[in-house]
PQR file of N, CA, C, O and H, with PARSE charges and radii, in Angstrom:
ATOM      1  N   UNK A   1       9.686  28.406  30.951 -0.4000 1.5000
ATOM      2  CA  UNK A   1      10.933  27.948  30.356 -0.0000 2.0000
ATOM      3  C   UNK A   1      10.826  28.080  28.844  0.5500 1.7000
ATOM      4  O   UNK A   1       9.911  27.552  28.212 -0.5500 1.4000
ATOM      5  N   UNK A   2      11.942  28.913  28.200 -0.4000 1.5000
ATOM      6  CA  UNK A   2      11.923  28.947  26.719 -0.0000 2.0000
ATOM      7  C   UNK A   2      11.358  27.699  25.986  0.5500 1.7000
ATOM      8  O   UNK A   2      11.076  26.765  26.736 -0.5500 1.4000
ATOM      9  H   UNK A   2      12.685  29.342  28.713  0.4000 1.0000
ATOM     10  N   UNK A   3      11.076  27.455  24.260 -0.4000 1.5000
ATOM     11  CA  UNK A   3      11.594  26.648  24.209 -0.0000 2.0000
ATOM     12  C   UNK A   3      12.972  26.658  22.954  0.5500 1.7000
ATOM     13  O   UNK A   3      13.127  27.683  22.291 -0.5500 1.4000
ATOM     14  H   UNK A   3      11.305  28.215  23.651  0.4000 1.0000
ATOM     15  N   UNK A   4      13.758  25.630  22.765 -0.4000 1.5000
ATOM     16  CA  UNK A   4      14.350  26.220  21.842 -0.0000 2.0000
ATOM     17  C   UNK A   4      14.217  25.447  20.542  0.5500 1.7000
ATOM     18  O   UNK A   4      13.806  24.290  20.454 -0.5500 1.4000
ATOM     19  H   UNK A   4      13.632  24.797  23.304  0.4000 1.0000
ATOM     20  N   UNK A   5      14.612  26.223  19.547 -0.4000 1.5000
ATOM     21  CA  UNK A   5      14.822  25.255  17.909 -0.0000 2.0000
ATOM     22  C   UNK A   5      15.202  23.722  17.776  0.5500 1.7000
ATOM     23  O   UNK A   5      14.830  22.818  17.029 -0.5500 1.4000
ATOM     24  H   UNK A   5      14.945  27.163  19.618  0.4000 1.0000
ATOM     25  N   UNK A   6      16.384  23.850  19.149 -0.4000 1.5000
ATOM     26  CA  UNK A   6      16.919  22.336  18.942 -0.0000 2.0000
ATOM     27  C   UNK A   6      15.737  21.714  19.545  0.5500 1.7000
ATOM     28  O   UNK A   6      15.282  20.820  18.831 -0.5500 1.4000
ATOM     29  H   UNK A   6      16.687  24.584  19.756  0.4000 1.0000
ATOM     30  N   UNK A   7      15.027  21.933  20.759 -0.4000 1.5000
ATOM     31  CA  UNK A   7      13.790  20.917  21.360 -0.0000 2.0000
ATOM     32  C   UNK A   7      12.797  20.670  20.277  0.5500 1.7000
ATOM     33  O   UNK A   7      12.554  19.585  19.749 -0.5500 1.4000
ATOM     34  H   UNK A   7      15.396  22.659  21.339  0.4000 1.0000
ATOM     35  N   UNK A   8      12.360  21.607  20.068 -0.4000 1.5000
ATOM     36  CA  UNK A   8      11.219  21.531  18.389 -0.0000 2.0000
ATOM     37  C   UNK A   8      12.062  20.511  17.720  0.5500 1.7000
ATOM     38  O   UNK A   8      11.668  19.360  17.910 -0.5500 1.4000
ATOM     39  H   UNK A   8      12.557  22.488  20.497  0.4000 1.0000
ATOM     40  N   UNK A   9      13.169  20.646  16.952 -0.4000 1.5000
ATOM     41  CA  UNK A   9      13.833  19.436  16.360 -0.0000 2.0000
ATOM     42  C   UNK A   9      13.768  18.262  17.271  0.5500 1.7000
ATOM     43  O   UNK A   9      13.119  17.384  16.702 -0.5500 1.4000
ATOM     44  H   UNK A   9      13.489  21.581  16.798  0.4000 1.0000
ATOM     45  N   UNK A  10      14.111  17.933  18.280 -0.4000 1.5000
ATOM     46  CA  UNK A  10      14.129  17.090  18.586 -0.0000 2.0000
ATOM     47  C   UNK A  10      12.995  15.987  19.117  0.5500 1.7000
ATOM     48  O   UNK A  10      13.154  14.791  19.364 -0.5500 1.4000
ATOM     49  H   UNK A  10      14.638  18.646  18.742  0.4000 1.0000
ATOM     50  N   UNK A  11      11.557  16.969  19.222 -0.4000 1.5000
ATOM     51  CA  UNK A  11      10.265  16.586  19.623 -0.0000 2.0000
ATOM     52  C   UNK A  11       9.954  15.861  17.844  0.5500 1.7000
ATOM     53  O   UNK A  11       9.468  14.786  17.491 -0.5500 1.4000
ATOM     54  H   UNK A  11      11.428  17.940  19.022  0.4000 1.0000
ATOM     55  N   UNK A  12      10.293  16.592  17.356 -0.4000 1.5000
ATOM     56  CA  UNK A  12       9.694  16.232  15.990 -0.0000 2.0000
ATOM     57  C   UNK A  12      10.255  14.775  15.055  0.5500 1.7000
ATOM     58  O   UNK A  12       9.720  14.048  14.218 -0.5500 1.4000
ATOM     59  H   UNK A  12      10.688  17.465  17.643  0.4000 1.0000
ATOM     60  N   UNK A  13      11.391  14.817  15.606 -0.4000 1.5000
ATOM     61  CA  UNK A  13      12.496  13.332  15.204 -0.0000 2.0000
ATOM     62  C   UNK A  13      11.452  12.472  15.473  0.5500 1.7000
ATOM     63  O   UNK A  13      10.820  11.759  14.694 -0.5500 1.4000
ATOM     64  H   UNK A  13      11.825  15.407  16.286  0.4000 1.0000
ATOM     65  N   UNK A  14      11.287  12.700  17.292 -0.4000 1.5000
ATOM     66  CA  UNK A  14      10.502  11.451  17.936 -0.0000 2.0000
ATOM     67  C   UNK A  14       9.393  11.410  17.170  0.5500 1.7000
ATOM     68  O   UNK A  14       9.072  10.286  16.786 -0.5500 1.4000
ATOM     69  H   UNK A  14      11.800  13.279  17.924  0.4000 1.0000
ATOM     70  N   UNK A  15       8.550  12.543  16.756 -0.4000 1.5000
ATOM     71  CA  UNK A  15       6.988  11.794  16.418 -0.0000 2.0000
ATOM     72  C   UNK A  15       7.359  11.478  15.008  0.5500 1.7000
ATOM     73  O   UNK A  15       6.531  10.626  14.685 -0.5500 1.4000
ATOM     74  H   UNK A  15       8.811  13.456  17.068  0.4000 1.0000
ATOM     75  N   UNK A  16       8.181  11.701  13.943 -0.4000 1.5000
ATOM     76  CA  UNK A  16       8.819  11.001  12.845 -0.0000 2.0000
ATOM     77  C   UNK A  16       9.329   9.454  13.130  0.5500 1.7000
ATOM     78  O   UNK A  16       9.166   8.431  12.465 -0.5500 1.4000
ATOM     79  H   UNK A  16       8.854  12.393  14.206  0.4000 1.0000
ATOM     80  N   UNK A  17       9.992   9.683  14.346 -0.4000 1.5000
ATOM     81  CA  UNK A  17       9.962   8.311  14.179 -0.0000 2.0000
ATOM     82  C   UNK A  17       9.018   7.175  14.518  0.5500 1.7000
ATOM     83  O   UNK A  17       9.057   6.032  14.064 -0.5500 1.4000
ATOM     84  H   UNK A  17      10.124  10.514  14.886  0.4000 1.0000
ATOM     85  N   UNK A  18       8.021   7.768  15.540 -0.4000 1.5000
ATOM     86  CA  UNK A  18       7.141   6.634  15.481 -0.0000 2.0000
ATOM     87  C   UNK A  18       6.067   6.716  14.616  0.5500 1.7000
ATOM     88  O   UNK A  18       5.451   5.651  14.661 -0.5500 1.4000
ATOM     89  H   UNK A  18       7.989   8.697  15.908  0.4000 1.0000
ATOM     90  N   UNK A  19       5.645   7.380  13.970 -0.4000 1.5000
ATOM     91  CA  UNK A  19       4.833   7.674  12.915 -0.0000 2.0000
ATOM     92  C   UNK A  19       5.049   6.631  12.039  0.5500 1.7000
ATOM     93  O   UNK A  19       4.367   5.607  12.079 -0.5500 1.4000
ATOM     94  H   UNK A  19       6.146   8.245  13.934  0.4000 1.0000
ATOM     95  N   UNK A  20       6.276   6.873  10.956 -0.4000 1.5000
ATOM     96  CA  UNK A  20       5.976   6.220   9.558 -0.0000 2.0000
ATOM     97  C   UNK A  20       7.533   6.007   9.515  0.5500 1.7000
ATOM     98  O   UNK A  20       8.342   6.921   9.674 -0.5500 1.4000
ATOM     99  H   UNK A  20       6.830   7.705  10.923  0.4000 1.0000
ATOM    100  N   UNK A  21       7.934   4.371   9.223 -0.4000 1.5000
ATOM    101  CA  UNK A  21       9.405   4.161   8.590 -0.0000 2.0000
ATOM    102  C   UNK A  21       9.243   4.686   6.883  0.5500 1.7000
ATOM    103  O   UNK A  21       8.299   5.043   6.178 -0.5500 1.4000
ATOM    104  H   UNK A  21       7.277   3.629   9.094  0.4000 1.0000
ATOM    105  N   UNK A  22      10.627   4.518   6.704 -0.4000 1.5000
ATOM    106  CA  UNK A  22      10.813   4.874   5.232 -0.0000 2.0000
ATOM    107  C   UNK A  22       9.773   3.977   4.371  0.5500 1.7000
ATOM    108  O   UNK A  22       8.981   4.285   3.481 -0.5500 1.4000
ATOM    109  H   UNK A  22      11.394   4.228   7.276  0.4000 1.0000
ATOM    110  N   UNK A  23      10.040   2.948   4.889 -0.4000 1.5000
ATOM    111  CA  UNK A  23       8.776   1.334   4.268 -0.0000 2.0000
ATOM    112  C   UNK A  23       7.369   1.903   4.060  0.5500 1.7000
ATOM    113  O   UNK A  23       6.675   1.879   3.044 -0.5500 1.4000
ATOM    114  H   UNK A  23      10.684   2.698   5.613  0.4000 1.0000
ATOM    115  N   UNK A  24       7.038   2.577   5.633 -0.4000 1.5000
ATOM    116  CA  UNK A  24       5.395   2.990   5.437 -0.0000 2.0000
ATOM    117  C   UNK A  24       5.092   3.955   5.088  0.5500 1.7000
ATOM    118  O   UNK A  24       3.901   4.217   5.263 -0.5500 1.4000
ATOM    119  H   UNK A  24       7.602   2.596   6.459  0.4000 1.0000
ATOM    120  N   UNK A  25       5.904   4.946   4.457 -0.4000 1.5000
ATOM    121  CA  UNK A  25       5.682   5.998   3.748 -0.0000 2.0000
ATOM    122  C   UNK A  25       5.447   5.625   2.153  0.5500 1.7000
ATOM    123  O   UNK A  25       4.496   5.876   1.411 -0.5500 1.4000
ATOM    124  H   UNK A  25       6.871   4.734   4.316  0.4000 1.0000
ATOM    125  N   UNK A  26       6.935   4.789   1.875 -0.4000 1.5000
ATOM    126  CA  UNK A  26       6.673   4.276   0.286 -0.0000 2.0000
ATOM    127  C   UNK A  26       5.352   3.362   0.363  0.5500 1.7000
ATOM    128  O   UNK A  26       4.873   3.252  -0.765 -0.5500 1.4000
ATOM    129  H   UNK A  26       7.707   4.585   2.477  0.4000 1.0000
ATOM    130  N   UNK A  27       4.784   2.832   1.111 -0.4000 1.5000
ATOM    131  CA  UNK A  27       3.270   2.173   0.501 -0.0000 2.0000
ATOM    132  C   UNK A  27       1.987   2.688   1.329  0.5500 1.7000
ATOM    133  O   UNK A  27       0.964   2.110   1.698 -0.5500 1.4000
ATOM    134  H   UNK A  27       5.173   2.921   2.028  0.4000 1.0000
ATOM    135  N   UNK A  28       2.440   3.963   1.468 -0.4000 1.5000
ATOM    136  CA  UNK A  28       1.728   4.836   1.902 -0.0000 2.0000
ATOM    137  C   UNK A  28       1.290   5.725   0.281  0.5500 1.7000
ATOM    138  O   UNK A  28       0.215   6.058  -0.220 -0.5500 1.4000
ATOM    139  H   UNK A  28       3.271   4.432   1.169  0.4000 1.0000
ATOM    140  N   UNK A  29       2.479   5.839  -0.071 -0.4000 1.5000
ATOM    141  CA  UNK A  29       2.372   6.821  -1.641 -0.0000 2.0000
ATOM    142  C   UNK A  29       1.755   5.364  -2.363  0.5500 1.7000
ATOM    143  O   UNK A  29       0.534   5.304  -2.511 -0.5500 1.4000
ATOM    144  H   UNK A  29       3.352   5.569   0.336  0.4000 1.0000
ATOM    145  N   UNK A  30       2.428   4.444  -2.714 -0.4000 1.5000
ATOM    146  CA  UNK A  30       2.108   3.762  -3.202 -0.0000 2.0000
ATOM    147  C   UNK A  30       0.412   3.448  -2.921  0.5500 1.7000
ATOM    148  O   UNK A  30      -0.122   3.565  -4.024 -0.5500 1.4000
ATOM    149  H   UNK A  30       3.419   4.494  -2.593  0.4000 1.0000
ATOM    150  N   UNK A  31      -0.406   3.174  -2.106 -0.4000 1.5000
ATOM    151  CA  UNK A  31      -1.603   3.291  -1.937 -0.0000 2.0000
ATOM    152  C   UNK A  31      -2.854   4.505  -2.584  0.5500 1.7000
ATOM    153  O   UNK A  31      -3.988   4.308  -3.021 -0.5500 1.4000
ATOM    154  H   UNK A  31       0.028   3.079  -1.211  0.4000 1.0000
ATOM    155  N   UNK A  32      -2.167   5.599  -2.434 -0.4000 1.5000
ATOM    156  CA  UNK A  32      -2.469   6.557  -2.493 -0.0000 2.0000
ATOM    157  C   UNK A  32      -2.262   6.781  -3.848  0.5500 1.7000
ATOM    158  O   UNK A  32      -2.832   7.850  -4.062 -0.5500 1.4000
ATOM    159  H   UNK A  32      -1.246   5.759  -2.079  0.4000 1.0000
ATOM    160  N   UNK A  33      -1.642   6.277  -5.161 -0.4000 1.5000
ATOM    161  CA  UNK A  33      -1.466   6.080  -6.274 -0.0000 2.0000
ATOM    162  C   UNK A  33      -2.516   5.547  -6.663  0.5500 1.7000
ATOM    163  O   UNK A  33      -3.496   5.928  -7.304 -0.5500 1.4000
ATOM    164  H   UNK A  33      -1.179   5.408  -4.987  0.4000 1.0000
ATOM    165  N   UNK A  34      -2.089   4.309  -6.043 -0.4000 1.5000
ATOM    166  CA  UNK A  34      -3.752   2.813  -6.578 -0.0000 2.0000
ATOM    167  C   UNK A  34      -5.089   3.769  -6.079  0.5500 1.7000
ATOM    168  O   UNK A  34      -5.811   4.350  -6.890 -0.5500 1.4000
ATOM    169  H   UNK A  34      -1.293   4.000  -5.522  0.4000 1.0000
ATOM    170  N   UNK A  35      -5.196   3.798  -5.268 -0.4000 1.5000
ATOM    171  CA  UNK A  35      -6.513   4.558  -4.974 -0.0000 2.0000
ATOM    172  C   UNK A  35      -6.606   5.609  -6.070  0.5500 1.7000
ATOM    173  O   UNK A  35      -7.487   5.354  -6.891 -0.5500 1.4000
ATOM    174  H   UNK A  35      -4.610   3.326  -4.609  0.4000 1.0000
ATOM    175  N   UNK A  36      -5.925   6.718  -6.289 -0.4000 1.5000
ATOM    176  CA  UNK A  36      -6.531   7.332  -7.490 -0.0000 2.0000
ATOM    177  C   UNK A  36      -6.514   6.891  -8.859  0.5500 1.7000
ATOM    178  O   UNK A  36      -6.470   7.696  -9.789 -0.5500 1.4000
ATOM    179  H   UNK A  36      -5.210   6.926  -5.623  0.4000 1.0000
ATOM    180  N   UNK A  37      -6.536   6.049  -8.968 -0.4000 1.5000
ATOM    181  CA  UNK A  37      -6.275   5.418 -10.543 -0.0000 2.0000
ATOM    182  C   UNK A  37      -7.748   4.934 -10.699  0.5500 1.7000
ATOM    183  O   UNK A  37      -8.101   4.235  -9.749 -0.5500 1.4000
ATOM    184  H   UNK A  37      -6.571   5.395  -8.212  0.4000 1.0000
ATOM    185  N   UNK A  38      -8.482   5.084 -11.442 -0.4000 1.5000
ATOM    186  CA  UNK A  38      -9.524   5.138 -11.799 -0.0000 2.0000
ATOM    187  C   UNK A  38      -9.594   3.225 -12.873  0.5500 1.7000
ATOM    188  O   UNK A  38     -10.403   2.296 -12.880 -0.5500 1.4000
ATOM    189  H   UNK A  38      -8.195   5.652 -12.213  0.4000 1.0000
ATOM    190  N   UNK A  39      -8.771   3.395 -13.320 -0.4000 1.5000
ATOM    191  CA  UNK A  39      -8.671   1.763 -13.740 -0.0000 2.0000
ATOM    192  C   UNK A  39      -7.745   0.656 -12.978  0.5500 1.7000
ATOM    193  O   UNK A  39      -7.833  -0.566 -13.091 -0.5500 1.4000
ATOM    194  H   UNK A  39      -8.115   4.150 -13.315  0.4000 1.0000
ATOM    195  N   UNK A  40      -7.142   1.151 -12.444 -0.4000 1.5000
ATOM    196  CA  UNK A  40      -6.558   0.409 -11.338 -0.0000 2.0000
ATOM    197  C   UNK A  40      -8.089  -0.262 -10.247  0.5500 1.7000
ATOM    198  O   UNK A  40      -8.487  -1.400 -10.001 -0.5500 1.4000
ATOM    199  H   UNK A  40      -7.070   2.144 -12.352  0.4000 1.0000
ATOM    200  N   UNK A  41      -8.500   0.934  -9.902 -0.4000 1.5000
ATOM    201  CA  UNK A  41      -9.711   0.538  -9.041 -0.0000 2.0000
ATOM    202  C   UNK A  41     -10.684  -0.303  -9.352  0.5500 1.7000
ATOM    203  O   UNK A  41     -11.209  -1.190  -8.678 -0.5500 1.4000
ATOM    204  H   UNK A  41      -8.176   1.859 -10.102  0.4000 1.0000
ATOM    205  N   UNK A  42     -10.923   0.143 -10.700 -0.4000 1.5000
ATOM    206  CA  UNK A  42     -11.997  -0.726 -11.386 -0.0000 2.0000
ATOM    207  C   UNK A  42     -11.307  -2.028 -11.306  0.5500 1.7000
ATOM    208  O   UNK A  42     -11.731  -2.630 -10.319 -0.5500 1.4000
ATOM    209  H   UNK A  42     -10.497   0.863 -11.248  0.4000 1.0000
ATOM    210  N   UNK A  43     -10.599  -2.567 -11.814 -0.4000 1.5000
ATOM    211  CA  UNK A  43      -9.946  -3.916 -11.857 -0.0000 2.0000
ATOM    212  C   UNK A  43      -9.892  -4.377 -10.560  0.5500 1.7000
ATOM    213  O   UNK A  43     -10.326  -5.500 -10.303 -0.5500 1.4000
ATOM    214  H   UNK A  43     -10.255  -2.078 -12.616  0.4000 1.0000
ATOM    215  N   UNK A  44      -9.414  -3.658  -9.691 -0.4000 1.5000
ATOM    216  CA  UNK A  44      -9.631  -4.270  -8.279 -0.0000 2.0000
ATOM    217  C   UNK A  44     -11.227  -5.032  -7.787  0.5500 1.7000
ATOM    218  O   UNK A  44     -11.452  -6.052  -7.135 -0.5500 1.4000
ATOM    219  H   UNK A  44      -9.061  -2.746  -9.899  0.4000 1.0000
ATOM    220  N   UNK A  45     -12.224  -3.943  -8.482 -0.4000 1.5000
ATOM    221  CA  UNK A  45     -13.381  -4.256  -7.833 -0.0000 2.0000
ATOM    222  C   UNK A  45     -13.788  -5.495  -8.718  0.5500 1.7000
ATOM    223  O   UNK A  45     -14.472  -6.454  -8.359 -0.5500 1.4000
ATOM    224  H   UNK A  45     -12.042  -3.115  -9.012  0.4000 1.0000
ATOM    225  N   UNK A  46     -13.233  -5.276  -9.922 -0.4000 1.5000
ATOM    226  CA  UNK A  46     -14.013  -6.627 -10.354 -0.0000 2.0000
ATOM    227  C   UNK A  46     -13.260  -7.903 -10.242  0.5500 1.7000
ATOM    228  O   UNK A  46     -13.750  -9.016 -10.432 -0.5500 1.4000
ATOM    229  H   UNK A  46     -12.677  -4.497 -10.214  0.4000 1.0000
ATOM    230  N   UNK A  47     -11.615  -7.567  -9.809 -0.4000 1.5000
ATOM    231  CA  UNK A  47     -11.269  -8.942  -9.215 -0.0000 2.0000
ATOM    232  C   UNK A  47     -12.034  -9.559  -8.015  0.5500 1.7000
ATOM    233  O   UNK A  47     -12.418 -10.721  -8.141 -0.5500 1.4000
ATOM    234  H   UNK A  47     -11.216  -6.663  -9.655  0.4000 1.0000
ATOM    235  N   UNK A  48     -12.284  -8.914  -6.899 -0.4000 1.5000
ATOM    236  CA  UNK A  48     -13.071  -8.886  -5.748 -0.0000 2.0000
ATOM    237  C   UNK A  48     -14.264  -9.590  -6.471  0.5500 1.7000
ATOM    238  O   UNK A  48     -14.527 -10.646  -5.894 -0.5500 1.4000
ATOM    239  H   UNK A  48     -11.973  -7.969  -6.796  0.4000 1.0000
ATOM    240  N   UNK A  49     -14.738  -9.449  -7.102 -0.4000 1.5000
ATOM    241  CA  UNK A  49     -16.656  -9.607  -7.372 -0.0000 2.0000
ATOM    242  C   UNK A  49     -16.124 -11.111  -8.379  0.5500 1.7000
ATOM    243  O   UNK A  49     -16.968 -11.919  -8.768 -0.5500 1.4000
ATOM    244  H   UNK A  49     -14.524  -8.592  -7.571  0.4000 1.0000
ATOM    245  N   UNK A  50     -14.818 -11.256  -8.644 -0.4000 1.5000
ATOM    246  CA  UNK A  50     -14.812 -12.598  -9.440 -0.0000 2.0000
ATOM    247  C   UNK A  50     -14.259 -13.433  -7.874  0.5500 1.7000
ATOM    248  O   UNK A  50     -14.944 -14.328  -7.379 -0.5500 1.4000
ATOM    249  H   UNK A  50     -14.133 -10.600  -8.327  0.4000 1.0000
ATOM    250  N   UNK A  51     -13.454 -13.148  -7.490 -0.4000 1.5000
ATOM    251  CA  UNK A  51     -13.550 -14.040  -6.234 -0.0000 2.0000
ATOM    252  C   UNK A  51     -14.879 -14.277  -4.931  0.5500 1.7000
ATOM    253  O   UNK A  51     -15.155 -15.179  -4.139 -0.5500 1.4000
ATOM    254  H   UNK A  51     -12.897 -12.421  -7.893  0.4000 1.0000
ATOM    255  N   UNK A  52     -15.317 -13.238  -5.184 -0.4000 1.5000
ATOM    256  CA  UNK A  52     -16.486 -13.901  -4.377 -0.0000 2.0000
ATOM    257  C   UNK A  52     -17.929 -14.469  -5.135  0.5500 1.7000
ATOM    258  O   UNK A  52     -18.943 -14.842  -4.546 -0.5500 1.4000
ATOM    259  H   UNK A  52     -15.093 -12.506  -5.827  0.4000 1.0000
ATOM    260  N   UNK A  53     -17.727 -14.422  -6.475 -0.4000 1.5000
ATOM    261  CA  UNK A  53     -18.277 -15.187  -6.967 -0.0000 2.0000
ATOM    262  C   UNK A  53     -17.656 -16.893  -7.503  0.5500 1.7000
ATOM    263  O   UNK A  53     -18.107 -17.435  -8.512 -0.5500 1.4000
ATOM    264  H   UNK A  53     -16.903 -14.118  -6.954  0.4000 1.0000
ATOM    265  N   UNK A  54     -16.842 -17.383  -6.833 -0.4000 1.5000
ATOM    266  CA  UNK A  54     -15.790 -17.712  -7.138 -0.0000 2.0000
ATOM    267  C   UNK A  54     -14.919 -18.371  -8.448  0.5500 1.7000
ATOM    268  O   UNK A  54     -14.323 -19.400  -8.768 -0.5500 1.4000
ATOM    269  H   UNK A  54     -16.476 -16.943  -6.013  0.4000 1.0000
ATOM    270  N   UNK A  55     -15.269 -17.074  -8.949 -0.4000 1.5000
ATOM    271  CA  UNK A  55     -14.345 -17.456 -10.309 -0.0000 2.0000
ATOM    272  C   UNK A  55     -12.459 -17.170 -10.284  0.5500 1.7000
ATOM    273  O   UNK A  55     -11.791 -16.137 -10.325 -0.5500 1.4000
ATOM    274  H   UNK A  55     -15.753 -16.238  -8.688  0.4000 1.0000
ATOM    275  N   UNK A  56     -12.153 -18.387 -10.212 -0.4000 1.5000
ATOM    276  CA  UNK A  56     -10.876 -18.082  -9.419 -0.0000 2.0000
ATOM    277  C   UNK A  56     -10.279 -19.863  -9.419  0.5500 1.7000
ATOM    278  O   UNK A  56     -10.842 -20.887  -9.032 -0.5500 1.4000
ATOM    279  H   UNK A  56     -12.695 -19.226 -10.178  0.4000 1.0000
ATOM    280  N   UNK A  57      -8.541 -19.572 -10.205 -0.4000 1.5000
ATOM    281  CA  UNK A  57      -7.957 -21.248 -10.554 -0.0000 2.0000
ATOM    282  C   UNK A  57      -7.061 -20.935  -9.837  0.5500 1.7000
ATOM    283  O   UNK A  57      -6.649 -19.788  -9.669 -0.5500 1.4000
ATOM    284  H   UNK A  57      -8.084 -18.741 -10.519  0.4000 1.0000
ATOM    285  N   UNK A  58      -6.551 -22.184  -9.199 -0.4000 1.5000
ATOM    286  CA  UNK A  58      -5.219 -22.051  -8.038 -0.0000 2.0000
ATOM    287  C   UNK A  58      -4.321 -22.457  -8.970  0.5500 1.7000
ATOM    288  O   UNK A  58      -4.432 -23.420  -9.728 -0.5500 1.4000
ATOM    289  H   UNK A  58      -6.886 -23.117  -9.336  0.4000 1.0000
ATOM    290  N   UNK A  59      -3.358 -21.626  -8.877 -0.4000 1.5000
ATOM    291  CA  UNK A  59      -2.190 -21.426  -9.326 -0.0000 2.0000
ATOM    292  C   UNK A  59      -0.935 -21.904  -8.674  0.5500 1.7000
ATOM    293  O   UNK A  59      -0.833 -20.931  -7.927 -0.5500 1.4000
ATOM    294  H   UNK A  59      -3.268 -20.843  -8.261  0.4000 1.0000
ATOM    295  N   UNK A  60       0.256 -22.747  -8.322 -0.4000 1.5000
ATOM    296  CA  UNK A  60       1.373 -23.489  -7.999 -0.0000 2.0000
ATOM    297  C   UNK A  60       2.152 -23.494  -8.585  0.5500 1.7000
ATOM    298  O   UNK A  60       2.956 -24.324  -8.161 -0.5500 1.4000
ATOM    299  H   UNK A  60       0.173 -23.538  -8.928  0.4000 1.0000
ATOM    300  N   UNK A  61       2.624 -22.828  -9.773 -0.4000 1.5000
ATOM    301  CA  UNK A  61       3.422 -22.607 -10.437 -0.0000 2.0000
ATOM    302  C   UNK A  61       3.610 -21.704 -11.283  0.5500 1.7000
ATOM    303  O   UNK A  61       2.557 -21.213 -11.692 -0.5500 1.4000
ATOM    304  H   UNK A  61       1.971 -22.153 -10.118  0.4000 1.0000
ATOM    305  N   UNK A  62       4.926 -21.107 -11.897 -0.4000 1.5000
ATOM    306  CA  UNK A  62       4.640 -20.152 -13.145 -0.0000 2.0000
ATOM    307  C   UNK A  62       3.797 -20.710 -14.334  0.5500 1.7000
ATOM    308  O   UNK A  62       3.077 -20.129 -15.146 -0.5500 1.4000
ATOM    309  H   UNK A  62       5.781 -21.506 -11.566  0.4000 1.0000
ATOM    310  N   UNK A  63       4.152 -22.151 -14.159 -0.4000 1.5000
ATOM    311  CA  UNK A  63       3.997 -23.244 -15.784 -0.0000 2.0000
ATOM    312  C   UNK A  63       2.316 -22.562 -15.474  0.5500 1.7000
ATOM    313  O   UNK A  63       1.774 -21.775 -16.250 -0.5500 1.4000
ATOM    314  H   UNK A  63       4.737 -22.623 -13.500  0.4000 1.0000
ATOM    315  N   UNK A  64       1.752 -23.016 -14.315 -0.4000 1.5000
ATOM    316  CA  UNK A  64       0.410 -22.753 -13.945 -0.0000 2.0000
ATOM    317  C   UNK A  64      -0.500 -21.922 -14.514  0.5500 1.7000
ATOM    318  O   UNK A  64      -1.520 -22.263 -15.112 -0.5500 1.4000
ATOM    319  H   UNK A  64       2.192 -23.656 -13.684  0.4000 1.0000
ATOM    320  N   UNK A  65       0.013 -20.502 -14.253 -0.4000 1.5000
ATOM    321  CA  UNK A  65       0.172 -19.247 -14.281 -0.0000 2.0000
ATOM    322  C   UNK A  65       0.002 -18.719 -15.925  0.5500 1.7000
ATOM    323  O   UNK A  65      -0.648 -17.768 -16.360 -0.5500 1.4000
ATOM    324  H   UNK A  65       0.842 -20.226 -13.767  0.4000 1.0000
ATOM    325  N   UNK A  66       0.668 -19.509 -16.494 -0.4000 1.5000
ATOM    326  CA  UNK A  66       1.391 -19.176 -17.832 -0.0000 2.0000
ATOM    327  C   UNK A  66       0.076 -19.976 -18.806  0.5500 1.7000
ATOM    328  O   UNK A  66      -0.440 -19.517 -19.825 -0.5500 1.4000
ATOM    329  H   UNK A  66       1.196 -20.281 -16.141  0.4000 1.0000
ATOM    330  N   UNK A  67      -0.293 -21.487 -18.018 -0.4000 1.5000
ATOM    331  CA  UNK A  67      -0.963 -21.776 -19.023 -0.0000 2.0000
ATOM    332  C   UNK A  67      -2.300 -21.352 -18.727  0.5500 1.7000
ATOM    333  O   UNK A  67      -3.032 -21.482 -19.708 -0.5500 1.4000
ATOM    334  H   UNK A  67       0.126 -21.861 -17.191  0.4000 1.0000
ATOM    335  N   UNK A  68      -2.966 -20.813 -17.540 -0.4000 1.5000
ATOM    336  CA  UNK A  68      -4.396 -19.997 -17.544 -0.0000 2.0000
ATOM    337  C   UNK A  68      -4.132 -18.895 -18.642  0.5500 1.7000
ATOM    338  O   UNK A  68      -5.070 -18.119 -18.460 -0.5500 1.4000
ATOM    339  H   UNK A  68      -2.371 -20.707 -16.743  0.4000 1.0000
ATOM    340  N   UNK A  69      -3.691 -18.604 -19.248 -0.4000 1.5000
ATOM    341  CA  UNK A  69      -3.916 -17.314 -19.897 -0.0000 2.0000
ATOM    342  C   UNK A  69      -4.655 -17.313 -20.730  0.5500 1.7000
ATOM    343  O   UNK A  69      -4.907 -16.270 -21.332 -0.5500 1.4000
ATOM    344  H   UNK A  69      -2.929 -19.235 -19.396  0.4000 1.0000
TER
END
C-alpha cells in the first residue's frame, strides 16, 4: 500500500504532538541557553555548594529579600 504526503503529515502531527507542547519547547531552549552560558553555570554551581554548605537566609518577603542585600 502506497504511502501518501498527507499520511507522513499526519504521522508526524501525532509524534509532534506528543513529544513537546509549545511550553516544553520554550524551556527546552531556555535550558539549553543556561547550560551554555559559562557564567550562568558557574553561579549555579556555586549557589549549589552555598546551599549545601548551608549558607542560605529564608526569605518571606520582598522587605526580606531587599534587606539581605
Amino acid at each position: 500500500m502506497p504511502v501518501t504526503i498527507q499520511d507522513v503529515y499526519e504521522a508526524l502531527k501525532r509524534v509532534e504532538e506528543k513529544m513537546v507542547t509549545r511550553g516544553g519547547l520554550e524551556a527546552l531552549v531556555d535550558s539549553v541557553e543556561i547550560l551554555s552560558n559559562p557564567k550562568t553555570m558557574e553561579a549555579l554551581r556555586k549557589s549549589d555548594r552555598d546551599i549545601k554548605a548551608g549558607r542560605v537566609k529564608e526569605v518571606t518577603s520582598v522587605e526580606d529579600l531587599l534587606a539581605h542585600k
